[in-house]
N, C-alpha and C positions, 0 to 999 in steps of 0.2 A: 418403558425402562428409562426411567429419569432421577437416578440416586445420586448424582454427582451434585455438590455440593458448591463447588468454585464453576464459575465462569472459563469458558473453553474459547479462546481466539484461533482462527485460520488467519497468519500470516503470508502472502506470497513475497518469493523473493526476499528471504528474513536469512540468507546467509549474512549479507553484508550489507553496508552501508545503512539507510532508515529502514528499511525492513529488519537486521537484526535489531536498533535501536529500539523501533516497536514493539520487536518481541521485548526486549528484556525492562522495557518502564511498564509494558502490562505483566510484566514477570514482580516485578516492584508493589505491582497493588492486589498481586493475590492470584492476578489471570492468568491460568493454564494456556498452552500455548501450542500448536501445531506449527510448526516450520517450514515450508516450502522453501527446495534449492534446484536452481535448472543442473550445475552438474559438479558444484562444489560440497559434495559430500562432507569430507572433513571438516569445511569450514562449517557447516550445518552442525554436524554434532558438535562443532566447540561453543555454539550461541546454546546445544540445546545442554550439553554441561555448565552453561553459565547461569541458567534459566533454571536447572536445581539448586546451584549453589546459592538462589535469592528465593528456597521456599518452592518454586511452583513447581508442575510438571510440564515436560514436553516431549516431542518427539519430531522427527526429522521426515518429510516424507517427498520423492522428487516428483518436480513436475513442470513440464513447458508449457507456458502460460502461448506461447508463439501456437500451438498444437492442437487446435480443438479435437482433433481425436483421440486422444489420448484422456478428453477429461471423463468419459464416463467407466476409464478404469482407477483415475483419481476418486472421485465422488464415491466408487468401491471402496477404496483402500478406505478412505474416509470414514467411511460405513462399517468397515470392522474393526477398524482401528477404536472409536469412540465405544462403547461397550468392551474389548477387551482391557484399553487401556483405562477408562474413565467407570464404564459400570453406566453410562447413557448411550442412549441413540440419536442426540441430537447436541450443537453446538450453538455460541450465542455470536459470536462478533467475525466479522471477515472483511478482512483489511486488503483491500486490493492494490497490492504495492511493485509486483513486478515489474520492471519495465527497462528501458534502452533507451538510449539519446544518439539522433543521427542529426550530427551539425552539418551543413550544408544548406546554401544560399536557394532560394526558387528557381532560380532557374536553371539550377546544378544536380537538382534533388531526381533521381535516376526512381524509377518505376518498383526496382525491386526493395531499395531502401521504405518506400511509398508501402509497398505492403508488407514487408516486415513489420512496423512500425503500426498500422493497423492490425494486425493479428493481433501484434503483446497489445498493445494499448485501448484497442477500442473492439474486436472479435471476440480475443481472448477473455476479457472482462465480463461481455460482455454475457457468453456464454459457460465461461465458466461459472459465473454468478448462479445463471439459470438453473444449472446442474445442483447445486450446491442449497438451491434454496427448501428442497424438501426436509434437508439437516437442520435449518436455523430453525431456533427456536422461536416462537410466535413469541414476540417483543425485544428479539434480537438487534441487532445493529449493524450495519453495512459503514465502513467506510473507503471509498475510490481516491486516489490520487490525483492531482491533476500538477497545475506547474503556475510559479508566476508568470509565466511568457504567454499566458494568457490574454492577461491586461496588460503586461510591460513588451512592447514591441521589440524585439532584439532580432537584426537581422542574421539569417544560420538557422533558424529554427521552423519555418512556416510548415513545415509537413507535420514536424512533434507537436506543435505545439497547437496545430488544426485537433490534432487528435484527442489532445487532451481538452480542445475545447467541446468536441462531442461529448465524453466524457463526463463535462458540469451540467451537461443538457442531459445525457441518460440519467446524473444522478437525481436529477427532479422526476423524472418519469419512476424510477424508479421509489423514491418516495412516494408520489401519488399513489402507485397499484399495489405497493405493499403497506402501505397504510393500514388496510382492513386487519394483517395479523400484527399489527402495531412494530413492523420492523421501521426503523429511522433510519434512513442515508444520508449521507452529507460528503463532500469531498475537500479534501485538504487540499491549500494552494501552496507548495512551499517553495518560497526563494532563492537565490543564490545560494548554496550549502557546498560546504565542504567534505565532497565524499569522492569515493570512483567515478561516479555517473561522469560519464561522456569524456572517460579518459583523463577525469580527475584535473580537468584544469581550472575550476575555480581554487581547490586544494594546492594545487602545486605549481602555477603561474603565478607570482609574485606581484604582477602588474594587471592580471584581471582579477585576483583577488583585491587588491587596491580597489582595483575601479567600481567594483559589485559595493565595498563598505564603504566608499563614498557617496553612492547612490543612499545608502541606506541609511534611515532615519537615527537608529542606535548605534551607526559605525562600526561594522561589521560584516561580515557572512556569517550567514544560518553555521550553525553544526547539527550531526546527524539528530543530538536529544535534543538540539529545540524543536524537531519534527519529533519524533517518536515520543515525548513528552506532551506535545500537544495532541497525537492521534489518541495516547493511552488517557489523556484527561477526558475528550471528547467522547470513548468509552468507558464514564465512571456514571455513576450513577448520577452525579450533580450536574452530566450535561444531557438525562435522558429527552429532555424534552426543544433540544436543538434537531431539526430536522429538515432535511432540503435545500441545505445551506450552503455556499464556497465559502469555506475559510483560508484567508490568506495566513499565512505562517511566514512573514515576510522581514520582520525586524523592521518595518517600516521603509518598505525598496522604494522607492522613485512614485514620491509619493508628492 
């Protein structure tokens, strides 16, 4: 059962901030869109009424990416959902964008912050992917998140941003073994951005927002569409053949 005609993306984490951004610039180019919200219901159906008003379809579906027990009643829902709503059994893109920022220094960073922070980031991905990959369609596309604090050393971050470095190393792993059904993954690196993440203080400190656009080559912080414009072009057909790659989405940070 494969009638469905448009492209179907799994957004996680698509109430707010680059996750609803992603949904609605793949809403932009035609791509249907599944919605993942940990417990902001409303805000979910108002990305997933934004997302018809540009053409496409979606729907809203909850899920704690912190939770791996819970994903193989997700990957259920999944599974009926795509046939009732779409007329397929399988989807093409998932974007693995949930996640949480816990600032604090190494030697502050407390045990349970340590494994919250690997569940959503590096468990959670990890296995939820797994679950999820019997849906993708063979030359589907995976893309993971990761963060500038990667390569940009910023002290407050050494747990998140360990995580996220696992993270650029599964997504090569996972290019290599899904290669054979010709699925790509790549991970997006993106920079200082103005959103909620971590209490929203690049958006609403005045003075590390300063200091983030000074760093940065074009004078600025990221906003949410220069990530969700870059994930949804990285999902177009003209970048099928990018594959196992970090892309920085940086404006040019501390370069």
């Amino acid at each position: 059962m494969t009638n469905n005609s448009s492209k179907i993306a799994i957004v996680t984490g698509a109430s707010r901030g680059l996750g609803k951004s992603t949904a609605l610039n793949l809403a932009k180019k035609g791509v249907d869109v599944i919605v993942t919200y940990h417990t902001n219901a409303a805000e979910a159906a108002k990305v997933v009424a934004e997302i018809e008003s540009l053409g496409a379809n979606a729907i809203a579906l909850q899920l704690d990416t912190a939770n791996t027990k819970t994903f193989d009643d997700f990957a259920l829902q999944v599974k009926q959902t795509l046939p009732a709503k779409w007329q397929t059994d399988r989807f093409d893109f998932l974007v693995n964008n949930a996640g949480t920022g816990v600032g604090a220094s190494f030697a502050d960073t407390t045990e349970a912050d340590f494994d919250h922070l690997m569940n959503i980031h590096v468990k959670g991905v990890f296995f939820l992917t797994q679950k999820l990959l019997p849906l993708i369609n063979d030359g589907g596309r995976i893309v993971n998140l990761s963060t500038g604090l990667t390569r940009i050393i910023l002290p407050g971050y050494a747990a998140y941003a360990s995580m996220k470095g696992a993270i650029e190393t599964l997504t090569k792993y996972m290019a290599k073994e899904l290669g054979a059904r010709k699925i790509a993954v790549n991970v997006v690196a993106p920079g200082a951005i103005e959103t909620d993440f971590g209490g929203g203080t690049v958006r609403d400190n005045p003075e590390i927002n300063k200091y983030f656009a000074e760093q940065t080559a074009l004078g600025r912080v990221g906003l949410p569409d220069d990530i969700g414009g870059a994930i949804a072009s990285l999902l177009s057909e003209d970048n099928k053949w990018v594959n196992a790659q970090r892309i920085e989405v940086s404006g040019g940070q501390s370069i």
